[in-house]
C-alpha positions in Angstrom: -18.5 13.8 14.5 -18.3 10.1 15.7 -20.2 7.5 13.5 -23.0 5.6 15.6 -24.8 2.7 14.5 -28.8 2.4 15.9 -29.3 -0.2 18.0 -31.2 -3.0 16.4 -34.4 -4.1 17.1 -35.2 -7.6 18.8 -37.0 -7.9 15.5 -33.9 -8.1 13.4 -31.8 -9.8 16.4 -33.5 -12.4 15.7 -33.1 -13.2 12.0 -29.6 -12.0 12.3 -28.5 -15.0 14.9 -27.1 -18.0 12.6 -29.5 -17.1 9.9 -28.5 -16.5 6.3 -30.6 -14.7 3.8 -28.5 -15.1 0.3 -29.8 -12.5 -1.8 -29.2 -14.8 -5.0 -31.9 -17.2 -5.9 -29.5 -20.3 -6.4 -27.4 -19.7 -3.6 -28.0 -23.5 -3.0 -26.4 -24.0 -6.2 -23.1 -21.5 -5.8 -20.0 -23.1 -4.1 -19.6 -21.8 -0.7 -16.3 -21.1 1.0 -16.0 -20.8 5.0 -15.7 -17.4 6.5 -11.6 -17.8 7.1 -11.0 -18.9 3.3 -13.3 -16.1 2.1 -12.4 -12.9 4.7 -10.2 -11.2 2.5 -12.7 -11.1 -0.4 -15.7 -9.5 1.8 -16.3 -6.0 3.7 -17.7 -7.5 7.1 -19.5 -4.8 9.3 -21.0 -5.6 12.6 -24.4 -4.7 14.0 -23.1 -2.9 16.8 -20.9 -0.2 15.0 -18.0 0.8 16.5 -16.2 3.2 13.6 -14.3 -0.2 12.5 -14.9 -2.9 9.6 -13.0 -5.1 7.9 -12.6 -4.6 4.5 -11.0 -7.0 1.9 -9.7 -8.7 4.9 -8.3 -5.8 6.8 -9.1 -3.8 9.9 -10.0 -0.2 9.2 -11.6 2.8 10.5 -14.5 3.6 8.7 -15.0 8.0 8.1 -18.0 9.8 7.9 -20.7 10.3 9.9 -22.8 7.5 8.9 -25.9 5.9 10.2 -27.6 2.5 9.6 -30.9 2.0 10.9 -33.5 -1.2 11.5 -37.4 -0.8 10.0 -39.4 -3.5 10.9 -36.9 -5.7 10.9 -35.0 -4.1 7.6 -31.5 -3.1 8.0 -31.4 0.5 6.0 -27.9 1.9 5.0 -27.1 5.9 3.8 -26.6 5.9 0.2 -23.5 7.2 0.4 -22.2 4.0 2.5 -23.6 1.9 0.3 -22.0 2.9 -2.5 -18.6 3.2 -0.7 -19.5 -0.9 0.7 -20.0 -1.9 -3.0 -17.0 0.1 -4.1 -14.8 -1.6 -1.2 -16.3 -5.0 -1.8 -15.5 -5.3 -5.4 -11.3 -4.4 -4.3 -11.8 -1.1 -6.1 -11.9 -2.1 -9.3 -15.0 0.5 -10.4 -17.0 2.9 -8.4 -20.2 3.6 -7.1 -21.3 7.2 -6.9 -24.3 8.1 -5.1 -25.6 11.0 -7.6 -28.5 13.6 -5.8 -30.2 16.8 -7.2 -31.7 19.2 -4.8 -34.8 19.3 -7.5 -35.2 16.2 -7.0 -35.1 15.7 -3.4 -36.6 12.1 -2.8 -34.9 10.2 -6.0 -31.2 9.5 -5.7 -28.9 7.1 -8.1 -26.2 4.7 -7.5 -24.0 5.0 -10.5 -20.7 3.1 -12.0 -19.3 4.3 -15.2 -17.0 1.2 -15.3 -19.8 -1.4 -15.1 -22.0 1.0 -17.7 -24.8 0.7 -14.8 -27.3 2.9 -12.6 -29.7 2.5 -9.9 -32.3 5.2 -9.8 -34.0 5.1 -6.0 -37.2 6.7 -4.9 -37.9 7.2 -1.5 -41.4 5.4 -0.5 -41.3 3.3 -3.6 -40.7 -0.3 -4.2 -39.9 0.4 -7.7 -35.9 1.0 -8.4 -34.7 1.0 -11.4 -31.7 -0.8 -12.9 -30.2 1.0 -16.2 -34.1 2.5 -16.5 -35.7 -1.2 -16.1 -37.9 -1.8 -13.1 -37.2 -3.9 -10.2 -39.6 -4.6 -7.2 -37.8 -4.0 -3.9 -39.5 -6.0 -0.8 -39.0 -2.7 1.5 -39.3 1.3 -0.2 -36.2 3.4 0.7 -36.8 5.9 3.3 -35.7 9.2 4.8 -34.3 9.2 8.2 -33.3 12.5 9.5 -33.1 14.1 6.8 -30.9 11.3 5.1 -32.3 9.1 2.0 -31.6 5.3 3.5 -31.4 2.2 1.2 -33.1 -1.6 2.1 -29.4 -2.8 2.2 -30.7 -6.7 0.8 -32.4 -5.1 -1.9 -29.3 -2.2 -3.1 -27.2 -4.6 -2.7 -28.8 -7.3 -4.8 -29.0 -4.6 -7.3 -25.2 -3.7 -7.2 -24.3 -7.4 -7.9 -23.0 -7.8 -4.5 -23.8 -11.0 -2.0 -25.6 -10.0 1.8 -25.2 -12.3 4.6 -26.3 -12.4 8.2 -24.3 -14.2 10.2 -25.0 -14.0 14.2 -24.6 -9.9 14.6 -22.3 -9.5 11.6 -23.0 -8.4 7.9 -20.8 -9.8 5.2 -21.0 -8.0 1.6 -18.8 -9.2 -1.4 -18.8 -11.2 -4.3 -18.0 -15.0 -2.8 -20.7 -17.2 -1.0 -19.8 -18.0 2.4 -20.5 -21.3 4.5 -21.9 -20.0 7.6 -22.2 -23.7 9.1 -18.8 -24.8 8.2 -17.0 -25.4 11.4 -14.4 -23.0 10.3 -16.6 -20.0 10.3 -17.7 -20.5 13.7 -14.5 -20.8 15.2 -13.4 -17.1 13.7 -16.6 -15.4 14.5 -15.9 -14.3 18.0 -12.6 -13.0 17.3 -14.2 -11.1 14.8 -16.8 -9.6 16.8 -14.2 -8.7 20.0 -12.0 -7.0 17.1 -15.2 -5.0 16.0 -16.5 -4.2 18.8 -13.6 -2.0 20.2 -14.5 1.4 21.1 -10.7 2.4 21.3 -10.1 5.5 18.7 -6.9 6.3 16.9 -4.4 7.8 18.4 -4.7 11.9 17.9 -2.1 12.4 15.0 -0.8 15.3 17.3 0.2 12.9 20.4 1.6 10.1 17.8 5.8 9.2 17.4 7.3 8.2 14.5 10.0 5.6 14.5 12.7 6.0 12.9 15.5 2.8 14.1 17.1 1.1 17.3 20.5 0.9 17.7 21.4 -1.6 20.8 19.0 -1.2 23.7 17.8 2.4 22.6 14.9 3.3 20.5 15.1 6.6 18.5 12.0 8.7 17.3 10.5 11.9 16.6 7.1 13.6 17.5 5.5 16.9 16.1 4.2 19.5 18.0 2.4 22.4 16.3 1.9 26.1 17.7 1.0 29.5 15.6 0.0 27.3 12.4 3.9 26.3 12.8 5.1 22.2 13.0 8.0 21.9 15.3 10.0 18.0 15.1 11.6 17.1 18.3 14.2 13.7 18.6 14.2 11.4 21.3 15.2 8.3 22.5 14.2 5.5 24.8 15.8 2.9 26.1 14.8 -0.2 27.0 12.9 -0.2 30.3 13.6 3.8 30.7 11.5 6.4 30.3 12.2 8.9 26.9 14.6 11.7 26.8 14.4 14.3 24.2 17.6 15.1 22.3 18.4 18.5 21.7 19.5 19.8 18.5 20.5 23.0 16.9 18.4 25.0 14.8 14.9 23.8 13.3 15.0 20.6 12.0 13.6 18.0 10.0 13.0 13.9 9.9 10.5 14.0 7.1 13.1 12.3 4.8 15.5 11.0 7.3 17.7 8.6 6.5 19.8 5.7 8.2 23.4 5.0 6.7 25.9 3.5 8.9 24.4 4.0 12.1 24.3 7.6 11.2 21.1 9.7 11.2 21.3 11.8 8.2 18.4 15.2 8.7 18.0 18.4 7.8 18.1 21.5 9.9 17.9 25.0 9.3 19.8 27.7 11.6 19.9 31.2 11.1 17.9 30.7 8.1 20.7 28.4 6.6 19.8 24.6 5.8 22.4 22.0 5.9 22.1 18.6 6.1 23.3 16.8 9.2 23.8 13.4 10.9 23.3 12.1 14.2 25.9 9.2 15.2 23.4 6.4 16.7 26.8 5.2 19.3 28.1 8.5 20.2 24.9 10.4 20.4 26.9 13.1 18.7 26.3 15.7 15.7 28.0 16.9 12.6 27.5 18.7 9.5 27.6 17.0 6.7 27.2 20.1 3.9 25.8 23.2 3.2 22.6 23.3 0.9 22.7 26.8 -0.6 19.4 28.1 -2.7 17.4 25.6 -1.2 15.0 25.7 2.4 12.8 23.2 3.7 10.0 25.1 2.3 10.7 24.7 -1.3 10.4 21.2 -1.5 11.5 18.0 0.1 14.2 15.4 -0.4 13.8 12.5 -2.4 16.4 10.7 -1.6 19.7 10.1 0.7 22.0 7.4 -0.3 25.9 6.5 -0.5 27.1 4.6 -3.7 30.8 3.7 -3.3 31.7 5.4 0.1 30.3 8.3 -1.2 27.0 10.6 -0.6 24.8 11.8 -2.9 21.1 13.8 -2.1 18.2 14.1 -4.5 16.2 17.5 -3.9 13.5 18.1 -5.6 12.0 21.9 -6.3 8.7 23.3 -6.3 5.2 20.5 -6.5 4.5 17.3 -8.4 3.1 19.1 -11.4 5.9 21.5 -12.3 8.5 21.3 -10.3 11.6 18.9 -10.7 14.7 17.5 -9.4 18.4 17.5 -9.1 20.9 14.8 -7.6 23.9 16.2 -5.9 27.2 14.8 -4.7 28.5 15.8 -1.4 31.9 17.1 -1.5 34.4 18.4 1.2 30.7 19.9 2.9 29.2 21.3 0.4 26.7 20.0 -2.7 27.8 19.3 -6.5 25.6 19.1 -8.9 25.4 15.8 -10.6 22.5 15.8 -12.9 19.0 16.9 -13.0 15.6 15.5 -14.2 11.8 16.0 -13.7 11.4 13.1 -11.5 14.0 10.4 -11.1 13.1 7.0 -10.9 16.3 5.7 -10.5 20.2 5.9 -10.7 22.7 3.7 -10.4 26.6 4.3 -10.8 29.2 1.8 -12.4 32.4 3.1 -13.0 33.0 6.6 -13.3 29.4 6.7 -15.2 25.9 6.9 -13.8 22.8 6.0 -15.5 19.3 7.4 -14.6 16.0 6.8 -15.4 13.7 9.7 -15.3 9.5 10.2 -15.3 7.7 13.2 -16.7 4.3 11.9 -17.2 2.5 15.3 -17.9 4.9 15.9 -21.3 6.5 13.6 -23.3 7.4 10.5 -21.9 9.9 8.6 -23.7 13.5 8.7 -24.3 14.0 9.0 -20.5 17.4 6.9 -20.3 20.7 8.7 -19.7 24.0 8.6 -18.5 26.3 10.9 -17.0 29.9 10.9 -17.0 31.1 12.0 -13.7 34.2 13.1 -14.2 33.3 15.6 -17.3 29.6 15.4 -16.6 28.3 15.1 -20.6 24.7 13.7 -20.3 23.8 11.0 -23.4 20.6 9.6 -24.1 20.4 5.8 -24.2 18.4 3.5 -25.9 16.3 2.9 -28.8 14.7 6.5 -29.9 11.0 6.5 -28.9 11.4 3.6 -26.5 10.0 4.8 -22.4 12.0 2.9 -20.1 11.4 2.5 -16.3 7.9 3.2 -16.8 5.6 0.4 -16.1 2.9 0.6 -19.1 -0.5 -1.5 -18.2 -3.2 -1.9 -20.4 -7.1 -3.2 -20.6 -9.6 -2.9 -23.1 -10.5 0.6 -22.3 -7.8 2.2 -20.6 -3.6 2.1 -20.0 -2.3 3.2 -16.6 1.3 3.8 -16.1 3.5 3.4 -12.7 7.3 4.3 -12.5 9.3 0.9 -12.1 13.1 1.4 -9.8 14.4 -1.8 -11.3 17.9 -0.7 -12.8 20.9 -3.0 -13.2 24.4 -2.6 -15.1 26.2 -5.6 -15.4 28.8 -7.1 -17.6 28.8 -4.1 -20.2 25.1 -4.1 -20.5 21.9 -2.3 -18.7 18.9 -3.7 -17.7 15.7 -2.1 -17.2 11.6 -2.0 -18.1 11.2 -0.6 -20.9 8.3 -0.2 -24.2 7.9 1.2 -27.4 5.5 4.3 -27.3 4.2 4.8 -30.4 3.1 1.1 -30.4 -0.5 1.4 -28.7 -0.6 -2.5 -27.9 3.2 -2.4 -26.7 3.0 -3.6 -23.1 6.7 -3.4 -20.9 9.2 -5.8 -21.0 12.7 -6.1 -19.6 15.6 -5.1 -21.9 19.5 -5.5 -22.3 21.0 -2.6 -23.4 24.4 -3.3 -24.9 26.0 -0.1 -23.4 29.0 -0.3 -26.3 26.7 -0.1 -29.4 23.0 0.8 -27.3 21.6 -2.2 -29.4 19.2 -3.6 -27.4 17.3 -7.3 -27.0 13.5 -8.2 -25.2 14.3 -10.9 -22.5 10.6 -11.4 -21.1 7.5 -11.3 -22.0 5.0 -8.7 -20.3 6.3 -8.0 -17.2 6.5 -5.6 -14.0 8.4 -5.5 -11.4 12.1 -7.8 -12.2 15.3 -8.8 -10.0 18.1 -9.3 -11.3 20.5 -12.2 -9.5 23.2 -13.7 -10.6 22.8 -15.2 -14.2 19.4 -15.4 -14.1 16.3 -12.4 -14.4 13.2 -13.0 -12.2 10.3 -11.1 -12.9 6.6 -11.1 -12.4 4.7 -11.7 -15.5 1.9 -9.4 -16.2 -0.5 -11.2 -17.3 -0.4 -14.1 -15.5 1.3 -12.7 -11.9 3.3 -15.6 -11.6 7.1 -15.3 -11.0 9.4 -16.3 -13.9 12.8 -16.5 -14.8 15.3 -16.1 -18.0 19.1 -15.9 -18.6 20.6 -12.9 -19.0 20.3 -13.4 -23.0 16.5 -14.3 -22.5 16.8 -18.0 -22.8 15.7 -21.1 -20.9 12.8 -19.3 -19.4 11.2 -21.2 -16.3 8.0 -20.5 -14.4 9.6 -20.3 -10.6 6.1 -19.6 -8.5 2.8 -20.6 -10.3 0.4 -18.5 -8.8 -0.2 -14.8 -8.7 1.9 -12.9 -6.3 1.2 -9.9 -4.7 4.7 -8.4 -2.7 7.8 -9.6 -3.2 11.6 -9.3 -2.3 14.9 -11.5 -3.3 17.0 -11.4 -0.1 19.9 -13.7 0.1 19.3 -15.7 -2.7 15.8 -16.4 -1.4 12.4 -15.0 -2.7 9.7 -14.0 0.2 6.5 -13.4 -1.4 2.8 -13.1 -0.4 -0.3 -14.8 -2.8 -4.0 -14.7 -2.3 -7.2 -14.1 -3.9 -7.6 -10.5 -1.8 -9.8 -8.9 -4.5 -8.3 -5.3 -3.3 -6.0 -3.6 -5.9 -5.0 -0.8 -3.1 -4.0 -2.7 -0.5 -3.4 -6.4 -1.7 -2.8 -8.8 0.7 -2.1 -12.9 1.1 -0.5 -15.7 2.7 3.7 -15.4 3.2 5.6 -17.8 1.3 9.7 -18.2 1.0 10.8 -20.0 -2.1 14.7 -20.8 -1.9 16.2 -20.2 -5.8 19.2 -23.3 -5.2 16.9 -25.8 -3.8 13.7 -25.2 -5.6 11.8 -25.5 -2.7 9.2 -23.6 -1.4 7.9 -23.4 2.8 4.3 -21.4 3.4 5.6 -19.1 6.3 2.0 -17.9 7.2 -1.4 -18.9 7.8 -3.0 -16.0 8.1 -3.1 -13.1 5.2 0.1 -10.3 5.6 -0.3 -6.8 5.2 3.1 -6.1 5.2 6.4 -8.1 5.8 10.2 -7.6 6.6 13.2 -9.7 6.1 16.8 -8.7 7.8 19.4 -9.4 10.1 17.2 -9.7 13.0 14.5 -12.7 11.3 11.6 -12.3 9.3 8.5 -10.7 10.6 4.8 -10.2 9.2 2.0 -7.5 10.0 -1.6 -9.2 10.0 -4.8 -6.6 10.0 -7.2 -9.4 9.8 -9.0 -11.2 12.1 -5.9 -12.6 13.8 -4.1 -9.2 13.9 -0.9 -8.6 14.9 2.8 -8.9 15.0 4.8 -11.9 14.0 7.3 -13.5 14.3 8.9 -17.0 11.8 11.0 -19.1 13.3 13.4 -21.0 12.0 11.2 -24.2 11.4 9.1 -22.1 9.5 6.1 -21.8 12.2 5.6 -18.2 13.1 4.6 -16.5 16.4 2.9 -13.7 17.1 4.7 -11.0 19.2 2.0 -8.5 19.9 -1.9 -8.9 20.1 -2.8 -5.4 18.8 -3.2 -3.1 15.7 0.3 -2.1 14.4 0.2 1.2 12.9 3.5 1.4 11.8 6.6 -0.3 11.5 10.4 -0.7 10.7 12.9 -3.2 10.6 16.3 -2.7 12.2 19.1 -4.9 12.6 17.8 -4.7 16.7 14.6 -6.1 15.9 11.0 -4.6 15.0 10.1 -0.7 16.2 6.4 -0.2 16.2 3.9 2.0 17.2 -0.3 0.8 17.8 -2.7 2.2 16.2 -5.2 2.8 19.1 -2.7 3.7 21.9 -0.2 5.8 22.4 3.7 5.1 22.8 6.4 3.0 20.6 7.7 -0.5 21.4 10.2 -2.8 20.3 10.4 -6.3 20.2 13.0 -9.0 18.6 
């Protein structure tokens, strides 16, 4: 059902327009920030709803049929949304749940186990109360069709959060914004236009998805569905031309398509027999690659595709998340050899005639999950020190550790590299290791640290604690702080690292400002003003998605200075050595651009 905001009285119009009401007592007091430097901190929602908000700086499309309302010249919010606001505004890092009881049909409660807090809500009261002490609200909650609504000043106040009004726009978050700075004026219409779009997102059974663009042509594939049954069609376009579809044999399938010298690799099934085949981009001709026996696209899906020395290997993986598991094979004279198995890989690499995997079984034990494989007699030995978890990126806080598989794998000179800490050690956070692959002694390089690169002589990785990027020989000596400031993406492409920094509070979806810092030089160019969602470095340039306020596509030239390509919401893109392929998120079609 679509969303719809009430229109607002004249009433609240007119406070709304320039005026600010802080809901902290010493706002005077707080250092303010204007609306540009603080947009990716707050969830901005318009009067005039639309379905879209921005929300830790980016635009999104707001579920749920949700109402706000205007008493008297009180802006009222659903419980629900206000808890979802407050959870948004604070980057996800705890939650508010809205808690109601049936026999208790006019009190509802606003609860975060993180923060150790509730707020109990009575409709017609002015009373709320704040882990059970009372608070005086200047407006009662309310039910409006049937729905408990919440004074959004007051809730908000009482979830910590900040409410301004700023000319037909509503900014929630933690940071106090300068609505007379000359900065936030000059950003406030193109954050209005944005929000007030009416466009919808394209119908997920009309939308393409790219796949890469070889010369002039585009290639894709679209869905169709019929009988509860998902058929995948390919298709090209070239530049200027109008599609064609590309017929192929048999039922087939992009899900996990893959591009390897300008060769489509998919699967198909005919007569009930699935092989995987590729597509040559130049010729626009088909071959089978191998036969997959005991396996149909139903039973799983495919992990991976790749080639490691001129040679192709798949990764299929059986049955669900929970209990199924995988196995890498090698294709050989068209059909599949089994390599090795594992309950999920997180990564292989091959040196010699050996390959060395990393694998993550979360729901059993977890450690000594380093291997390798001898490919010509295929004996599997365990590496490493015994009760070590390697691969595994181990995070922890004062009341909980999370875990997130790390792909960073590296054999060089005789020794293995890889993330790695000790299990039984509860305050053992992970680190990158050299494994001596003679003896599998092993030696700590870094201190805490996630995601790592390994280039050259040298090991760069992100420190933990701090997010900045650091370096250390390959012996864990003459460490060196490269980037001092927390970074949130990052690649090393060329002997250059691209990486984006801010102080975007969301943990989801983190985004900042682009930056390229050259490792021979030392120095470092800003390649955006405006906060990346997502960006791409190859052949054809460098390229950056923004969803905020100045959305788009762009483009950095080589002075640095970047240009945006396409005024629109990207839904999705890829980077091909033709340029970007894209598709928008409110209409229909894909484009290219270079």
């Amino acid at each position: 059902m679509r969303k719809q905001l009430l229109v607002l009285s004249l009433t609240c119009l007119t406070l709304a327009s320039g005026a600010a009401l802080p809901i902290h007592a010493a706002a005077d007091s707080v250092t303010k920030k204007p609306l540009n430097e603080a947009f990716d901190q707050l969830v901005v929602v318009p009067y005039d709803y639309q379905n879209k908000l921005f929300v830790n700086g980016q635009l999104t499309d707001y579920m749920g049929d949700y109402q706000m309302a205007n008493r008297n010249g009180r802006v009222l919010v659903p419980i629900r949304l206000m808890g979802n606001l407050a959870t948004q505004a604070s980057g996800y890092s705890s939650t508010w749940e809205a808690v109601w009881q049936p026999e208790h049909p006019n009190d509802v409660i606003l609860k975060n186990s993180n923060l150790r807090k509730t707020v109990k809500f009575t409709v017609g009261s002015k009373t709320m109360l704040v882990n059970n002490e009372p608070q005086t609200m200047d407006v009662a909650p309310q039910k409006i069709n049937g729905r408990i609504m919440l004074p959004l000043r007051s809730a908000a106040e009482a979830l910590d959060k900040r409410i301004d009004w700023f000319d037909g726009l509503i900014l929630i978050g933690d940071v106090a914004v300068d609505l007379k700075s000359q900065q936030t004026a000059a950003i406030k219409d193109q954050i209005k236009s944005i929000l007030s779009d009416r466009r919808k997102s394209v119908d997920y059974q009309k939308a393409v998805n790219p796949l890469t663009k070889f010369g002039s042509s585009v290639y894709y594939y679209k869905r169709t569905y019929k009988d509860n049954t998902e058929t995948q069609e390919l298709y090209r376009k070239d530049d200027g031309k109008k599609e064609t579809r590309i017929p192929l044999q048999g039922r087939v399938s992009f899900d996990y398509a893959k591009i390897i010298d300008n060769e489509l690799y998919y699967l198909s099934n005919i007569n009930n027999k699935t092989e995987l085949d590729a597509f040559a981009l130049g010729s626009n001709k088909t071959r089978k690659v191998s036969a997959i026996d005991e396996w149909n696209l139903g039973d799983g899906w495919v992990s991976d595709i790749r080639k490691i020395d001129q040679e192709l290997y798949i990764n299929l993986h059986y049955g669900d998340l929970t209990m199924g598991s995988e196995t890498l094979y090698k294709v050989d004279h068209g059909a599949l050899e089994e390599v090795s198995s594992a309950k999920n890989y997180i990564n292989y690499v091959k040196a010699g005639n050996v390959l060395y995997q990393t694998d993550f079984h979360p729901m059993i034990e977890g450690t000594d999950n380093l291997y390798q494989i001898d490919l010509n007699t295929g004996k599997e030995t365990r590496l490493g020190t015994k009760g070590f978890t390697y691969g595994v990126h181990r995070i922890l806080t004062d009341t909980s550790a999370s875990y997130g598989y790390n792909q960073s794998l590296y054999v060089q000179g005789g020794s293995l590299y890889v993330l790695g800490y000790l299990d039984s050690d509860v305050k053992d956070v992970s680190a990158v290791y050299k494994i001596n692959l003679t003896d599998q002694s092993q030696v700590k390089l870094t201190g805490p640290a996630g995601d790592f690169w390994l280039s050259g002589n040298y090991i760069y990785y992100i420190d933990s604690v701090s997010g900045y990027l650091k370096r250390v020989d390959l012996n864990g000596g003459g460490s060196k702080t490269v980037v001092a400031r927390k970074l949130l993406q990052l690649q090393l492409v060329n002997g250059s690292v691209y990486c984006t920094s801010g102080e975007n509070v969301n943990k989801i979806a983190p985004i900042g400002k682009l930056y390229r810092y050259d490792i021979a030089t030392g120095k470092e160019v800003k390649l955006s003003g405006n906060s990346v969602k997502s960006f791409y470095v190859g052949a054809a340039g460098i390229y950056f998605v923004s969803r905020g306020y100045d959305l788009g596509l762009y483009k950095v030239g080589a002075n640095g200075q970047s240009t945006r390509l396409v005024k629109d919401s990207i839904d999705s893109a890829i980077l091909t050595d033709a340029g970007m392929v894209y598709t928008l998120k409110y209409q229909e079609g894909i484009y290219s651009v270079k």
